[in-house]
The first five atom37 places (N, CA, C, CB, O) and aatype in JSON, in Angstrom:
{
  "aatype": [20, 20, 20, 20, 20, 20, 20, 20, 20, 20, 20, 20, 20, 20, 20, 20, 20, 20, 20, 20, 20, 20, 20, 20, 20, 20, 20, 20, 20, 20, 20, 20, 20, 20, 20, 20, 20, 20, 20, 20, 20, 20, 20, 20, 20, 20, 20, 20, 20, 20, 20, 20, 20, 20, 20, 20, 20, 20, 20, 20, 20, 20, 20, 20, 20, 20, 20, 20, 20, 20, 20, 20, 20, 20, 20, 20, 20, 20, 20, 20, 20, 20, 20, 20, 20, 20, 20, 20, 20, 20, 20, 20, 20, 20, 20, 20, 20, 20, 20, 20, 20, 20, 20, 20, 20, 20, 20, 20, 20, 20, 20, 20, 20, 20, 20, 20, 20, 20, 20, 20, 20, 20, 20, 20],
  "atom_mask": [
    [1, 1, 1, 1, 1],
    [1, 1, 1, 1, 1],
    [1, 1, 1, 1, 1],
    [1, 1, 1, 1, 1],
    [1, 1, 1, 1, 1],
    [1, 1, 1, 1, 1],
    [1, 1, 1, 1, 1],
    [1, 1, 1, 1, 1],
    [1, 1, 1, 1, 1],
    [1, 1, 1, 1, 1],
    [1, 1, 1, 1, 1],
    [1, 1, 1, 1, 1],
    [1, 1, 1, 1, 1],
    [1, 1, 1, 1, 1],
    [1, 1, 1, 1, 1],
    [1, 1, 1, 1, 1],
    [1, 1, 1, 1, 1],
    [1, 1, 1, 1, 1],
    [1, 1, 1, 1, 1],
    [1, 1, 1, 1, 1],
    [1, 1, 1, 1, 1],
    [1, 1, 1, 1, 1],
    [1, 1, 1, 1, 1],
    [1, 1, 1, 1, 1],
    [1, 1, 1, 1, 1],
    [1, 1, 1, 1, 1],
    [1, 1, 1, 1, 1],
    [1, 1, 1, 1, 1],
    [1, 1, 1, 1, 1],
    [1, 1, 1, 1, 1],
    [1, 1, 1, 1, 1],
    [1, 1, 1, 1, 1],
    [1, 1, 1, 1, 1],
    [1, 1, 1, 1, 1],
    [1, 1, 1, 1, 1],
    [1, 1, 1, 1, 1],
    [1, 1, 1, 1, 1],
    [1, 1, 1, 1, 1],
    [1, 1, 1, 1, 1],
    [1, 1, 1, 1, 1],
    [1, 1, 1, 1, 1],
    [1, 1, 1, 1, 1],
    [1, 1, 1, 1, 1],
    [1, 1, 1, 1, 1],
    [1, 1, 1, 1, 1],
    [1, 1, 1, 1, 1],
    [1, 1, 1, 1, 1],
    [1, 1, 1, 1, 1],
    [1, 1, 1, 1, 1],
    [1, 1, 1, 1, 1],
    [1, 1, 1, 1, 1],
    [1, 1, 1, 1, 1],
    [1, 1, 1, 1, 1],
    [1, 1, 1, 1, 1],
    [1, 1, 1, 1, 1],
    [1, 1, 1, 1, 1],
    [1, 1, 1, 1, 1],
    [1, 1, 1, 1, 1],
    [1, 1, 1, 1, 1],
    [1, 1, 1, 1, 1],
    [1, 1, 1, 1, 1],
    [1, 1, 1, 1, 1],
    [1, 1, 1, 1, 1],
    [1, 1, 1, 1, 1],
    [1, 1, 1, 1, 1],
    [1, 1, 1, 1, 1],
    [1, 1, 1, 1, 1],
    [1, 1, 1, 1, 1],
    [1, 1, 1, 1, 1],
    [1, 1, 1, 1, 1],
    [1, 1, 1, 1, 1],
    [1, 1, 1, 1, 1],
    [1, 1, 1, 1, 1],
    [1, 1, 1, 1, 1],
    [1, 1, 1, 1, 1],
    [1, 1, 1, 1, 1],
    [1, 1, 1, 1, 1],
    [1, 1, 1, 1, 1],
    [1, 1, 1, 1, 1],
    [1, 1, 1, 1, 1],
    [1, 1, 1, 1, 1],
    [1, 1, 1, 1, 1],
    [1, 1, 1, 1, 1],
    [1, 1, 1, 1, 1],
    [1, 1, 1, 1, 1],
    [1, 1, 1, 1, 1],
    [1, 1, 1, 1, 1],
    [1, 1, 1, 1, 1],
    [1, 1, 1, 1, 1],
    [1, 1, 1, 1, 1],
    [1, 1, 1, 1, 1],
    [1, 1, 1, 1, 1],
    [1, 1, 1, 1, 1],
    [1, 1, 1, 1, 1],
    [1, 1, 1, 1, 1],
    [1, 1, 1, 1, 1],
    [1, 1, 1, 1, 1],
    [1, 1, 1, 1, 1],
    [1, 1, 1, 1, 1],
    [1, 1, 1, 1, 1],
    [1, 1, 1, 1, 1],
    [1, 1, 1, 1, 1],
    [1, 1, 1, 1, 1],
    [1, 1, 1, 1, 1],
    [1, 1, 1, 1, 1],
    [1, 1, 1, 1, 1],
    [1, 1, 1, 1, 1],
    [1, 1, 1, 1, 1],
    [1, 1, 1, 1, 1],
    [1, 1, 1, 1, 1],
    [1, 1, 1, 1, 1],
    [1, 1, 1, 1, 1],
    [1, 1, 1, 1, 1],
    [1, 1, 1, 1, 1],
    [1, 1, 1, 1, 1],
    [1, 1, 1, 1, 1],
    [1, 1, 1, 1, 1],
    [1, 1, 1, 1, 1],
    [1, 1, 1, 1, 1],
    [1, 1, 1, 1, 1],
    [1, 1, 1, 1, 1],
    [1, 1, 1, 1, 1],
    [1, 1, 1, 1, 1],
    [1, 1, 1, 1, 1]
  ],
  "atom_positions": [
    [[-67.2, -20.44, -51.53], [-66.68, -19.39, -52.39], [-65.61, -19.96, -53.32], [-66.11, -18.25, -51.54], [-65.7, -19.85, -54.54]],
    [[-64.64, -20.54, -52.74], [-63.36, -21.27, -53.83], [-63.94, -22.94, -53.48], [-61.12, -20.9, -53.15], [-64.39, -23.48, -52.46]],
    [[-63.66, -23.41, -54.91], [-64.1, -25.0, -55.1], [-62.45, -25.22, -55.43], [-65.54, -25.52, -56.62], [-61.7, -24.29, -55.73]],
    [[-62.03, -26.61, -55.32], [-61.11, -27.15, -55.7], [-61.73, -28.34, -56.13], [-60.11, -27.17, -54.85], [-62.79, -28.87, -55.8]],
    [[-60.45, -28.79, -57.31], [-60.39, -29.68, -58.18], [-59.58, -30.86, -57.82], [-60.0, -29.13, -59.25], [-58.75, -31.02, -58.72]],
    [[-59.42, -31.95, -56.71], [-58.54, -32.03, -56.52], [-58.14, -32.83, -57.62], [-58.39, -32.25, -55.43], [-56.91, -32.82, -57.68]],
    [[-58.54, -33.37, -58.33], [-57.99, -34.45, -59.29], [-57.88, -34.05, -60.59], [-58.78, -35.64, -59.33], [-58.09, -34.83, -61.51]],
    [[-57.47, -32.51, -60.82], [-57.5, -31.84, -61.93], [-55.69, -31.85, -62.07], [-58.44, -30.29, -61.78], [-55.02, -32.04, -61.05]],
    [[-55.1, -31.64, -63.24], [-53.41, -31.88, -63.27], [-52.83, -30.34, -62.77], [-52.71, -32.36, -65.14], [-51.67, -30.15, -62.38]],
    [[-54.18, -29.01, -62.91], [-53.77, -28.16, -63.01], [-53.49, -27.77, -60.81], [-54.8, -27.34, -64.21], [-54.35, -27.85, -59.93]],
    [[-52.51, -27.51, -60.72], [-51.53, -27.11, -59.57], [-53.01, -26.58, -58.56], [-50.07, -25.6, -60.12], [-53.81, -25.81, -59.1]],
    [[-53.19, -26.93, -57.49], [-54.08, -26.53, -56.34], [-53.99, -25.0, -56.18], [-53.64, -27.26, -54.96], [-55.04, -24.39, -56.4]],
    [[-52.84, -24.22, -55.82], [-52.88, -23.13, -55.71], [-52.95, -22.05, -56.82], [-52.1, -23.05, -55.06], [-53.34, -20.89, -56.74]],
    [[-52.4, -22.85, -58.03], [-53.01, -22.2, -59.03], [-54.43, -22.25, -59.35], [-52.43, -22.53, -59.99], [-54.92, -21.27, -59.93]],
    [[-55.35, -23.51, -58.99], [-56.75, -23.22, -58.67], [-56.86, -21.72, -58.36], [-57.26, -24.11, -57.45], [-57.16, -20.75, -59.06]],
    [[-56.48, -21.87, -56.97], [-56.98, -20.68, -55.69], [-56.88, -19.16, -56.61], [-55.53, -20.61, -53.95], [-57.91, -18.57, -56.95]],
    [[-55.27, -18.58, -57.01], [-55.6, -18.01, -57.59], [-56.77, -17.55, -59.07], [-54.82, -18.04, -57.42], [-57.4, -16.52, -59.28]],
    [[-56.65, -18.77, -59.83], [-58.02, -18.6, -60.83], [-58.82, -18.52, -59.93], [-58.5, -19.74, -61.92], [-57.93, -17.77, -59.53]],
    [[-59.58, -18.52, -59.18], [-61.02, -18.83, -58.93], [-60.96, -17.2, -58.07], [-61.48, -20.6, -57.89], [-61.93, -16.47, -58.25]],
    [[-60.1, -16.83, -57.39], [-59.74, -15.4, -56.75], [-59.59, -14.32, -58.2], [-58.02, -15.53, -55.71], [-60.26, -13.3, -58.01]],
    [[-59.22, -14.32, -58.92], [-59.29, -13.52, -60.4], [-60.56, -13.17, -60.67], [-58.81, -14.34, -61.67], [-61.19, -12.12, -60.72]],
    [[-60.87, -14.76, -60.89], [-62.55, -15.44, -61.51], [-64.05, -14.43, -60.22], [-62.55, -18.2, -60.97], [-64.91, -13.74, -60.76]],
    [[-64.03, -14.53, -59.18], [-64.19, -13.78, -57.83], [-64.41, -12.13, -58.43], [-62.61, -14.03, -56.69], [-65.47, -11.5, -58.49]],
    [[-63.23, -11.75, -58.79], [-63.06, -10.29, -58.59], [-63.88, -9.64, -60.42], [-60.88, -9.89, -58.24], [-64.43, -8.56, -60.62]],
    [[-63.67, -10.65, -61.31], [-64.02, -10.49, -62.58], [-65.76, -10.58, -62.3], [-63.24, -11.69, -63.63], [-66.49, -10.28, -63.25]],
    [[-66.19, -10.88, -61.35], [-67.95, -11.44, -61.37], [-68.01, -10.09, -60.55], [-68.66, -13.34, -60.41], [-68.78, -9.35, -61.16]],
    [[-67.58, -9.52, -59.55], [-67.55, -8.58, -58.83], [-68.46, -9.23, -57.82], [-67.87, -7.3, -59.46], [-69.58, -8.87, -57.44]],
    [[-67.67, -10.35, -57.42], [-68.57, -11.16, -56.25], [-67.16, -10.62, -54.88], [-68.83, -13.59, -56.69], [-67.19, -10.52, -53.66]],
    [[-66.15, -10.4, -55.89], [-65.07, -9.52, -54.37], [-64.63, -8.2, -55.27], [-63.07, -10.68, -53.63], [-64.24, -8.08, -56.43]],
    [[-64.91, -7.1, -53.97], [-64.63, -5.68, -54.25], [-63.52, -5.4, -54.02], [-65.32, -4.8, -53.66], [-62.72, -5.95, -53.26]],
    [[-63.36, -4.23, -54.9], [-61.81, -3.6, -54.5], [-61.67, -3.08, -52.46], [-61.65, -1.71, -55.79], [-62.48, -2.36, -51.87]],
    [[-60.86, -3.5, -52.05], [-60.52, -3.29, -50.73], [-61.21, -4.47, -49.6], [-61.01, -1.78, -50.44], [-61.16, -4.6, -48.37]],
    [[-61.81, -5.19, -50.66], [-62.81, -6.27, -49.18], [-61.33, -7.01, -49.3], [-64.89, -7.68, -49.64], [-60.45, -6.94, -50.16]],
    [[-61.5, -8.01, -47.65], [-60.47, -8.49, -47.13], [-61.05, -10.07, -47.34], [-60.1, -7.85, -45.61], [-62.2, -10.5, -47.24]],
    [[-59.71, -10.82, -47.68], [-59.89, -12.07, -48.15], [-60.1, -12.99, -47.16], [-58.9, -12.44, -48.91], [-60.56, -12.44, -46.16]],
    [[-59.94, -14.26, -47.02], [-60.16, -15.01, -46.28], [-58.96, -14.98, -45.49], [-60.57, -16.06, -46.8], [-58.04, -14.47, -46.13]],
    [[-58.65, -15.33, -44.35], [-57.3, -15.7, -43.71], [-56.75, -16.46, -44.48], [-57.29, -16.3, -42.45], [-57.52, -16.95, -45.3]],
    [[-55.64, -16.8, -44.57], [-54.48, -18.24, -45.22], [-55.18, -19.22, -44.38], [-52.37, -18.24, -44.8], [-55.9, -20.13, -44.8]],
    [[-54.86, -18.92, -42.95], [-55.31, -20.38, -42.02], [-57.23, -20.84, -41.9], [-54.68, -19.97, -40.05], [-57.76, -21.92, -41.64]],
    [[-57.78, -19.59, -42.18], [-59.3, -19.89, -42.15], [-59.21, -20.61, -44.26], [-60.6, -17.81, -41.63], [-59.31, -21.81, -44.5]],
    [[-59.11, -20.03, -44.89], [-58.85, -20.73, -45.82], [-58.41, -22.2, -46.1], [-58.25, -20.14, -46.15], [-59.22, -22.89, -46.71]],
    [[-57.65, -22.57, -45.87], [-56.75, -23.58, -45.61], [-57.58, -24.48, -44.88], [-55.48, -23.16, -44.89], [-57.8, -25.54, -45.46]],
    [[-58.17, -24.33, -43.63], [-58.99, -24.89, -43.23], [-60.65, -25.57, -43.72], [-58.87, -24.23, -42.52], [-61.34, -26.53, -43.39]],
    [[-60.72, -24.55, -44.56], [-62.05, -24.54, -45.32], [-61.71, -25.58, -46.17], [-62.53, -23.16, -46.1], [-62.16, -26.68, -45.85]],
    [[-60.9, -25.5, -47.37], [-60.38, -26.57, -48.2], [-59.85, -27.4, -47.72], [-59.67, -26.33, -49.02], [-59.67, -28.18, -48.65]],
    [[-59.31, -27.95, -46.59], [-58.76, -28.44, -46.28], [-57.57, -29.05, -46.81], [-59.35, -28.76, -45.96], [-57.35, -30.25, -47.0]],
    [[-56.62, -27.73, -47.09], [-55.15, -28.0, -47.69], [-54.37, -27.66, -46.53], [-54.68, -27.06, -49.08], [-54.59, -27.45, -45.33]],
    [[-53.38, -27.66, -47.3], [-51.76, -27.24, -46.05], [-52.18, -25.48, -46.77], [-49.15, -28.34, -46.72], [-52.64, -25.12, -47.86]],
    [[-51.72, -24.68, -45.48], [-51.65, -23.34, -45.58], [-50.47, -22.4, -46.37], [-51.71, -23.04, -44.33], [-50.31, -21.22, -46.68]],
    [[-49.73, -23.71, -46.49], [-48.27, -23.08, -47.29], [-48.93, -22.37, -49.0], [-46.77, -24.87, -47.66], [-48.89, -21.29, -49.59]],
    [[-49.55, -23.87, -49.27], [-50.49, -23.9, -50.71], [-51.29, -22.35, -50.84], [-51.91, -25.36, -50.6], [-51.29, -21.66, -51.85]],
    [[-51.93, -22.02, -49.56], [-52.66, -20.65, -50.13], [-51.87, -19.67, -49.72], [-54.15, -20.32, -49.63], [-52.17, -18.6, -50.25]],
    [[-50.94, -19.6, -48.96], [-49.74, -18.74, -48.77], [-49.48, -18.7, -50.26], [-48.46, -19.33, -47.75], [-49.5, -17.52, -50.62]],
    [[-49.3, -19.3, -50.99], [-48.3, -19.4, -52.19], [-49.37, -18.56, -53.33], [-47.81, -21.33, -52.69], [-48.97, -17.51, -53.84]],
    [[-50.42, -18.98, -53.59], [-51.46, -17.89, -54.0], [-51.21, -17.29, -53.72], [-52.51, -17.71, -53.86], [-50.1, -16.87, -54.03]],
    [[-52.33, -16.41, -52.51], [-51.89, -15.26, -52.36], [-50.26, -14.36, -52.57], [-52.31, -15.29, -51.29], [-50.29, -13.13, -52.58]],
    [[-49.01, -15.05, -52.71], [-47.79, -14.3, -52.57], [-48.17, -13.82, -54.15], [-46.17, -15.22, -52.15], [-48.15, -12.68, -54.61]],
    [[-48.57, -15.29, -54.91], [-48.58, -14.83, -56.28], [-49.2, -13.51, -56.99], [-49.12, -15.77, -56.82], [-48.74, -12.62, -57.7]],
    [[-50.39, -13.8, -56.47], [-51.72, -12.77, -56.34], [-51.27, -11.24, -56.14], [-52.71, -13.19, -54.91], [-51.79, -10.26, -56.68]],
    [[-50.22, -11.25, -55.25], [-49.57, -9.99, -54.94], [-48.82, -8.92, -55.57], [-48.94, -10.23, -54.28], [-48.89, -7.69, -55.64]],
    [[-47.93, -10.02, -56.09], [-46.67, -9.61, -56.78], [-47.61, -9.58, -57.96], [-45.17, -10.65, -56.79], [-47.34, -8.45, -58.36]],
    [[-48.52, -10.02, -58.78], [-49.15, -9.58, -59.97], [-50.11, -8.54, -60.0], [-49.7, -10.55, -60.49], [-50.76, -8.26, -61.0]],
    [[-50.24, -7.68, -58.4], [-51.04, -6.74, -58.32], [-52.32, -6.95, -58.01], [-50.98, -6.17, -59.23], [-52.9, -5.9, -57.71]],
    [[-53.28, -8.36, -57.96], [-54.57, -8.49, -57.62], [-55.09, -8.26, -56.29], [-54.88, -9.59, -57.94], [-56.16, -7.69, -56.1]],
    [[-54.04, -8.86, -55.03], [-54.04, -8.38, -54.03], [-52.87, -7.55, -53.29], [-54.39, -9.24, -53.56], [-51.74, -7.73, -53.75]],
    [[-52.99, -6.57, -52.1], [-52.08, -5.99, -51.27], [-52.64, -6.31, -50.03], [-51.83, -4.56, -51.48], [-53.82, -6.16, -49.71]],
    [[-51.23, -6.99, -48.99], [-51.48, -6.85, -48.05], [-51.18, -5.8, -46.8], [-51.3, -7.69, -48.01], [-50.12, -5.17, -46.8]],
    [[-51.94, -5.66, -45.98], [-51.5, -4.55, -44.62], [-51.37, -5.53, -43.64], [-52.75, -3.24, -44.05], [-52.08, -6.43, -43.2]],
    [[-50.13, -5.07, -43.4], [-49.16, -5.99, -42.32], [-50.38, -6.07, -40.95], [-47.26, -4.93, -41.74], [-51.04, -5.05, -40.75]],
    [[-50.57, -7.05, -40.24], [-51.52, -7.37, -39.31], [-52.91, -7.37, -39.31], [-51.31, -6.81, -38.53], [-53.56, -7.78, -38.36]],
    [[-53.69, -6.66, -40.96], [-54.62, -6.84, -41.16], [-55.3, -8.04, -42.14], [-54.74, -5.86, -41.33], [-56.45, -8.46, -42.22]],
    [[-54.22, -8.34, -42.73], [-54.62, -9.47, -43.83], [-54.31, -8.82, -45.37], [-56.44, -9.91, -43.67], [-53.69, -7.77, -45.53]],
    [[-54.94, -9.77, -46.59], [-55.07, -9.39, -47.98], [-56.41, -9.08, -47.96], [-54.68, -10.43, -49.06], [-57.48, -9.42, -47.47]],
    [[-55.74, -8.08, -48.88], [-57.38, -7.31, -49.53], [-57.25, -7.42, -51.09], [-57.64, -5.27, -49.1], [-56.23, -7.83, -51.66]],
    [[-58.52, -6.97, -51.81], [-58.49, -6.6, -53.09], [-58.22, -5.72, -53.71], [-59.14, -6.69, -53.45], [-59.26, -5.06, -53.74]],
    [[-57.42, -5.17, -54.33], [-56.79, -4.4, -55.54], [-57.63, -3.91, -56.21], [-56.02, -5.07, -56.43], [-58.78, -4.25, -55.9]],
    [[-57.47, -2.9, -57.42], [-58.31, -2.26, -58.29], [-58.83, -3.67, -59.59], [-57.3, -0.75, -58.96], [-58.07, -4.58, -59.92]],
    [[-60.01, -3.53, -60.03], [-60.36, -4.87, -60.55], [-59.5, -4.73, -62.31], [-62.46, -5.1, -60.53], [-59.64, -5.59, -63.18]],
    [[-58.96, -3.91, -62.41], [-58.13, -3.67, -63.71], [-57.04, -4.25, -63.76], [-57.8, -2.41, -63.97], [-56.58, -4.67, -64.82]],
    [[-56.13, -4.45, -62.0], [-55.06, -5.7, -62.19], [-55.53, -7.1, -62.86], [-54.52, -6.13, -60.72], [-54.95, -7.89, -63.6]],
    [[-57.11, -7.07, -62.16], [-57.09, -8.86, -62.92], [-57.39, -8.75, -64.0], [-58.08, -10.08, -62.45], [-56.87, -9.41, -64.9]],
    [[-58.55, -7.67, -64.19], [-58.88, -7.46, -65.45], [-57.58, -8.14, -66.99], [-59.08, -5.71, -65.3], [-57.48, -9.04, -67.83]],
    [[-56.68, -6.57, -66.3], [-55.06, -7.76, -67.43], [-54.4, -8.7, -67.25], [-53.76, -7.33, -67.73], [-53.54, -8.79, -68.13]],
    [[-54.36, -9.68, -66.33], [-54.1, -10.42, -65.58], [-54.72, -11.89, -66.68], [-54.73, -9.94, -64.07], [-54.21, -12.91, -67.16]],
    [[-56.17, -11.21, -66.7], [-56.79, -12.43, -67.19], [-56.69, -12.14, -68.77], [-58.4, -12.69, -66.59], [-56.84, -13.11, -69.51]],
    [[-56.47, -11.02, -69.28], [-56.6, -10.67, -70.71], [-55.12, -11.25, -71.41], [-56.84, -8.88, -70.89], [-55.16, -11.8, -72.51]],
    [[-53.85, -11.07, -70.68], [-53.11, -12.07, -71.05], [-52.53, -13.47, -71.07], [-52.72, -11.77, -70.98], [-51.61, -14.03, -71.66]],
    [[-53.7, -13.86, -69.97], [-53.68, -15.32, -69.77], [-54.61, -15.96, -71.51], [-54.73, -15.72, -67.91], [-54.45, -16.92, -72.26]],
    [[-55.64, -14.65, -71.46], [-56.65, -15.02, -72.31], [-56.23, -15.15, -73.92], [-57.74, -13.99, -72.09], [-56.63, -16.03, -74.69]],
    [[-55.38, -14.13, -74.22], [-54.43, -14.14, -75.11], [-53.57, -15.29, -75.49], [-53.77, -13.3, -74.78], [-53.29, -15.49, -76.67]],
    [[-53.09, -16.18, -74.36], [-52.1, -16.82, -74.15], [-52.61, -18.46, -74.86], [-51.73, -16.65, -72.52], [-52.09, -19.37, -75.5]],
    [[-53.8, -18.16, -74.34], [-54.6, -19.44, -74.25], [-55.05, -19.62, -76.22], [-56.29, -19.12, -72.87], [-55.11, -20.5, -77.08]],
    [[-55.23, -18.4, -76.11], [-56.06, -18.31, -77.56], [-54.96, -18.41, -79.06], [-56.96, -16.56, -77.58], [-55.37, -18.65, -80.19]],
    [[-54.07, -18.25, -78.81], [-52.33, -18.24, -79.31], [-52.24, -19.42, -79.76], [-51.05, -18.02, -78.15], [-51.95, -19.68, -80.93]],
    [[-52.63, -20.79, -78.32], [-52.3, -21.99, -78.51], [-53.3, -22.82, -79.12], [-51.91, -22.44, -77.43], [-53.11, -23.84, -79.78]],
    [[-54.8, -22.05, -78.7], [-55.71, -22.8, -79.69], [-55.67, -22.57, -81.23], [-57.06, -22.5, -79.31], [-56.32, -23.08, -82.15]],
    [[-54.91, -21.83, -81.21], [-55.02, -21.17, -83.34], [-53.63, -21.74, -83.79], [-54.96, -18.72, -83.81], [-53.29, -21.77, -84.97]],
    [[-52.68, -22.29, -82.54], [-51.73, -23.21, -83.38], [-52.47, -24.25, -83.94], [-50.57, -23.85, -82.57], [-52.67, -24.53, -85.13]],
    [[-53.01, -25.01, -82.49], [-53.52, -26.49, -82.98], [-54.53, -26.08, -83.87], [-54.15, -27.59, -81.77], [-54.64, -27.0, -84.67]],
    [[-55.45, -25.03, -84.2], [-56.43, -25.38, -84.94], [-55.93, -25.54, -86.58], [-57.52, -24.34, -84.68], [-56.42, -26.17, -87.52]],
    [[-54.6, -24.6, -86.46], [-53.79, -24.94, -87.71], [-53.24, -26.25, -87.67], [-52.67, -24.0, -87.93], [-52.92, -26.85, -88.7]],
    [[-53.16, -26.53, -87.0], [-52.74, -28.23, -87.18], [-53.43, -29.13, -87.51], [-52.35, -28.87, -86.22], [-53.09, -30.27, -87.83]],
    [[-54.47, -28.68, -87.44], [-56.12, -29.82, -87.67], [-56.33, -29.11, -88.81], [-57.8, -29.79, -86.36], [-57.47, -29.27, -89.25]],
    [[-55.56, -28.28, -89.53], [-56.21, -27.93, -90.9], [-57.41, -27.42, -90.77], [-56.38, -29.02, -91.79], [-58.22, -28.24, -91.19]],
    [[-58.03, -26.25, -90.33], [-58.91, -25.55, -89.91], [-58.38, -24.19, -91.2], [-58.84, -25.36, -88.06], [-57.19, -23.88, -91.22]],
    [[-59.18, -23.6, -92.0], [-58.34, -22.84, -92.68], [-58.64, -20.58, -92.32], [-58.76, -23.58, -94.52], [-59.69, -19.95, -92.5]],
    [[-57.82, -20.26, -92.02], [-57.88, -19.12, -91.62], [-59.4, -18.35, -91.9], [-56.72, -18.52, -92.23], [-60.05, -17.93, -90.94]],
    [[-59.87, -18.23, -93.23], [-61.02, -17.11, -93.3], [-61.9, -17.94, -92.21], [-61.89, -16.8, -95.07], [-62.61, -17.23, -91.5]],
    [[-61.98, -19.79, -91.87], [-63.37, -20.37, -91.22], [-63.39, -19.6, -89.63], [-63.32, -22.41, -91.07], [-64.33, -19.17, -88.96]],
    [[-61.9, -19.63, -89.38], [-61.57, -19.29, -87.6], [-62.04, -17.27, -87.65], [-59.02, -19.71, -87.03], [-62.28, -16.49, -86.73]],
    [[-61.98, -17.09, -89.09], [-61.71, -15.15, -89.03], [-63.53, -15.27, -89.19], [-60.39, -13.96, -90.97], [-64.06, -14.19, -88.91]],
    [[-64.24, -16.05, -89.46], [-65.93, -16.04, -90.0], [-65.86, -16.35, -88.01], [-66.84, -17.8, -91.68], [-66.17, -15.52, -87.15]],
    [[-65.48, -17.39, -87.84], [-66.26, -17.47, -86.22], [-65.88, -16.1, -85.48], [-65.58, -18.96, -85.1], [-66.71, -15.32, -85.0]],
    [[-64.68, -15.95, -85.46], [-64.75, -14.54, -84.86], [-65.21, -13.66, -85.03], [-64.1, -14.06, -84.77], [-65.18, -12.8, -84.15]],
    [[-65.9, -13.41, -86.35], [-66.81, -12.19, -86.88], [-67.88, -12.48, -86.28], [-67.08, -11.99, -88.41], [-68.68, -11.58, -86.05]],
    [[-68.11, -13.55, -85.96], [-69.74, -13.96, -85.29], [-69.76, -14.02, -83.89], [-70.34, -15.47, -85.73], [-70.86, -13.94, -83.35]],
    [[-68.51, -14.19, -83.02], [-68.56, -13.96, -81.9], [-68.38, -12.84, -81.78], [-67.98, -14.55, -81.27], [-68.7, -12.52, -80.63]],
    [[-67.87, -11.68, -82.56], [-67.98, -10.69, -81.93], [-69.09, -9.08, -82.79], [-66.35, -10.54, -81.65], [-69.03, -7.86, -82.94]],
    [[-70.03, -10.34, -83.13], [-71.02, -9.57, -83.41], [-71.13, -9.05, -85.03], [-70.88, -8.49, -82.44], [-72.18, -8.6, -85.5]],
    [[-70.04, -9.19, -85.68], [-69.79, -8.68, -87.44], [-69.2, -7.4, -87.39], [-71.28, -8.47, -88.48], [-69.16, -6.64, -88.36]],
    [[-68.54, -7.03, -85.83], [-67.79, -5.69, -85.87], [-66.68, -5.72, -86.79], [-67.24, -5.29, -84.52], [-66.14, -6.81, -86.99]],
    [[-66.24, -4.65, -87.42], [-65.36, -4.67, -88.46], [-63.93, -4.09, -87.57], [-65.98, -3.67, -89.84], [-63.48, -3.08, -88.11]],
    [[-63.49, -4.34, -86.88], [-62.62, -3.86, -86.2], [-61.52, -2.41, -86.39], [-62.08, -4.91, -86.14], [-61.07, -1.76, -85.45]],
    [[-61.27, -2.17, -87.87], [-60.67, -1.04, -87.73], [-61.68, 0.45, -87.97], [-59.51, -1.21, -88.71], [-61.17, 1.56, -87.86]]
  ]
}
């Protein structure tokens, strides 16, 4: 279910959470199904359990998961990740339209691809 990268620069448990977002966005995990244990987890990947402790805390406090004390984490309504990922997605897309201005890419070429990715909708 979760793959790790280990030789990727991007942080292990920040994996865990993307791929737990990534999970709930496919609707391969439902609102209220219960996640893996930390320690059955942990075991599976074979990391230290602190690492998916630290996910999941994250996961929490951003609303994707809630836990019930002695039952474990569960899943949240899929609209936390939903925005979750829409301002990561934002975030990401911010930094590609700096650099693409930096490579001299000129505004109408990036406003033509977006008309084509999103079909020739006229937006207002």
């Amino acid at each position: 279910m979760i793959e790790l990268d280990l030789q990727s620069r991007t942080p292990v448990y920040l994996q865990i959470k993307e791929r737990v977002i990534e999970l709930i966005m496919m609707e391969l995990l439902l609102p209220d199904e219960k996640l893996p244990s930390v320690r059955s987890l942990a075991t599976e990947l074979g990391i230290n359990p602190n690492t998916i402790q630290k996910a999941y805390q994250e996961l929490e406090s951003e609303g994707v998961i809630y836990t019930v004390g002695g039952k474990g984490c569960f899943v949240s309504r899929r609209e936390h990740a939903e925005d979750l990922m829409q301002v990561r997605l934002v975030e990401n897309l911010k930094e590609t339209l700096r650099t693409a201005k930096l490579a001299g890419i000129p505004l109408d070429e990036l406003r033509h691809m977006a008309e084509e990715i999103y079909g020739g909708e006229d937006p207002c």
